[in-house]
N, C-alpha and C positions, 0 to 999 in steps of 0.2 A: 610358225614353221619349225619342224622340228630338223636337229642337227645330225647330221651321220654319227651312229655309232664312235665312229673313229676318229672323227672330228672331236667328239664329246672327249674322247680318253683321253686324245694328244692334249688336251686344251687344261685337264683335269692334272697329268704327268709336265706342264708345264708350270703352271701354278703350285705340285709339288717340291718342282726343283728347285723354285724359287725360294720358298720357303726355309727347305735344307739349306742353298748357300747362303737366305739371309743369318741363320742359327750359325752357319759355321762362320758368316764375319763379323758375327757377334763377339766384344773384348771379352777376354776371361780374367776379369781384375783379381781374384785370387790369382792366378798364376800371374796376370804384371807386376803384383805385391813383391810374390814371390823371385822373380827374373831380378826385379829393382832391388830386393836385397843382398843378392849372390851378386851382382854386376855393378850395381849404381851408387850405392850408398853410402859406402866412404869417403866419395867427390862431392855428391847434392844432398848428406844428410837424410835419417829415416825416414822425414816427409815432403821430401824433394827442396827444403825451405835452406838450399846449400848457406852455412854462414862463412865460407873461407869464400874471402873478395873476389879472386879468380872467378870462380866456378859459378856460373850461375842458378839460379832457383828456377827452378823447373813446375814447381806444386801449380794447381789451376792452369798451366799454359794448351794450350790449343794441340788435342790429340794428336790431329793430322800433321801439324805444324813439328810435332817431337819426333813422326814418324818418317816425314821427310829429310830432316835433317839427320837423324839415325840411319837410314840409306845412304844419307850423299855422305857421311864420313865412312861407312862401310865401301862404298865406290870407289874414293876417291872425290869425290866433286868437291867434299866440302878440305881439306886437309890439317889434319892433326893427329898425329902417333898416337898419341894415346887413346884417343877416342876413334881410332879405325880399330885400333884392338880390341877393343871392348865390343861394339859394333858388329865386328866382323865373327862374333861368337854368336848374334843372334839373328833366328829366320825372322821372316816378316812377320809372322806368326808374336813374337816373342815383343817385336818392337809396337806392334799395335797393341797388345796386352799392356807393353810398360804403358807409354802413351797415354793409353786414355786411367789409365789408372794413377797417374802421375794427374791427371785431368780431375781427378775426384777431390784432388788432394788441395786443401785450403792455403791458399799461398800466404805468408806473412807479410807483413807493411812493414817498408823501410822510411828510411829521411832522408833529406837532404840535409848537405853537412855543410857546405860555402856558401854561407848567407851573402857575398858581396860577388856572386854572379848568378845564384837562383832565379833573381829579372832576365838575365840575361837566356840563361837556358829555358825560362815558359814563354820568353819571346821566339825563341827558333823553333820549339815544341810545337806553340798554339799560330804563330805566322808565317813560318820560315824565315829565306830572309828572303824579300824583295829582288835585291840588285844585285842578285847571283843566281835567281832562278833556283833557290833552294825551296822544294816545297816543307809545307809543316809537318809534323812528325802525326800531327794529329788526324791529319787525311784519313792516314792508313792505321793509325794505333789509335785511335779514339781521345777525343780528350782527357780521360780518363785511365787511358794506359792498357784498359783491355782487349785490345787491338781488335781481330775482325776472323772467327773463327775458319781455321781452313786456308786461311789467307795470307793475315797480319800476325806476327805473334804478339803474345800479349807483354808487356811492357811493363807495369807499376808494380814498384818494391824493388825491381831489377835491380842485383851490384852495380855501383855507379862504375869500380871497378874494369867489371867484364864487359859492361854496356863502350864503356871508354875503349877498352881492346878493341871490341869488335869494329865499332865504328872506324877507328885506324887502322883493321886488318881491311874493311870495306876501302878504304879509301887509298893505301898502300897498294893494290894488291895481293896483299897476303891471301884475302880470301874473297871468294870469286863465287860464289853461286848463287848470288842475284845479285843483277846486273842494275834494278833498280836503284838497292840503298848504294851501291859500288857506284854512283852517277849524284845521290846526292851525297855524300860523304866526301866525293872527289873536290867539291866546293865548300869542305869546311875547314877551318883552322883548330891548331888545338887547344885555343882558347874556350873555342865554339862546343866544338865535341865533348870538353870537359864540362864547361858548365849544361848542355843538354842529359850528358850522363848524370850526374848530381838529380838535376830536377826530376828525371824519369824515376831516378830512386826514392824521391818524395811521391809520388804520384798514388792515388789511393781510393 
């Protein structure tokens, strides 16, 4: 059976269009190189591998994952001055280019540094705790720390650091945009949270 004319075209100008916007949300990792150097690089270092404790390493972390987070401090959702500044200079365009080019980028291996609660932090890592209904870290970020793209971000080598911040901004309310780790962070101490931050920066 043959198809209408115009059946034929609509169908040939759809598979077209498709094609154009798969091409235009295609990353242009030259230009992320480029955005990463004029915006990024005196906080996360030439290849995102930040070495100042603060600031987290970014290199191999999960596209999607940078480019969500880069909105929600552009928004508002996630809060922090300095990083709504910075943000709030790039299109969407800009932050999916860093993103996935940040994504190419081979992350370095860190350590853990307090050999007398390392047990402690692969215990909450790899089991949670029990009898707090705290799940493992490892659900959602992999045993291995490369979390779950699109999803989880990825974990291993992470500043024990910023990993430590973040966890206590999750559980403070300092920061608020996901409601998941804000639930389990809300159940830990900062015993807990320092030794899981240590081991996540051994993680490898």
């Amino acid at each position: 059976m043959k198809l209408p004319v115009s059946l034929l075209f609509a169908a040939s100008a759809a598979v077209l269009s498709f094609n154009v916007q798969a091409q235009a949300a295609k990353p242009d990792l030259a230009k992320g190189a480029a955005s990463y150097g004029q915006v990024c690089v005196a906080c996360h270092a030439a290849d995102g591998n930040s070495t100042i404790a603060e600031n987290p390493k970014l290199a191999q972390q999960h596209p999607e994952y940078l480019v969500k987070q880069l909105q929600e401090f552009k928004s508002g959702k996630r809060d922090n001055a300095v990083m709504k500044g910075f943000a709030s200079a790039l299109s969407d365009e800009d932050m999916r280019n860093i993103g996935f080019w940040l994504g190419s980028q081979k992350a370095a291996t860190g350590v853990a540094q307090n050999k007398d609660t390392v047990r402690l932090g692969e215990r909450i890592y790899r089991g949670g705790i029990a009898d707090r209904q705290v799940a493992a870290c490892a659900g959602c970020h992999s045993p291995n720390g490369a979390g779950i793209p699109a999803q989880y971000p990825r974990l291993a080598g992470q500043q024990a650091v910023y990993t430590e911040a973040q966890l206590k901004a999750f559980r403070d309310g300092a920061r608020h945009n996901n409601a998941q780790m804000t639930g389990v962070a809300a159940k830990m101490n900062d015993r807990e949270i320092k030794a899981v931050a240590d081991y996540i920066a051994g993680l490898r």
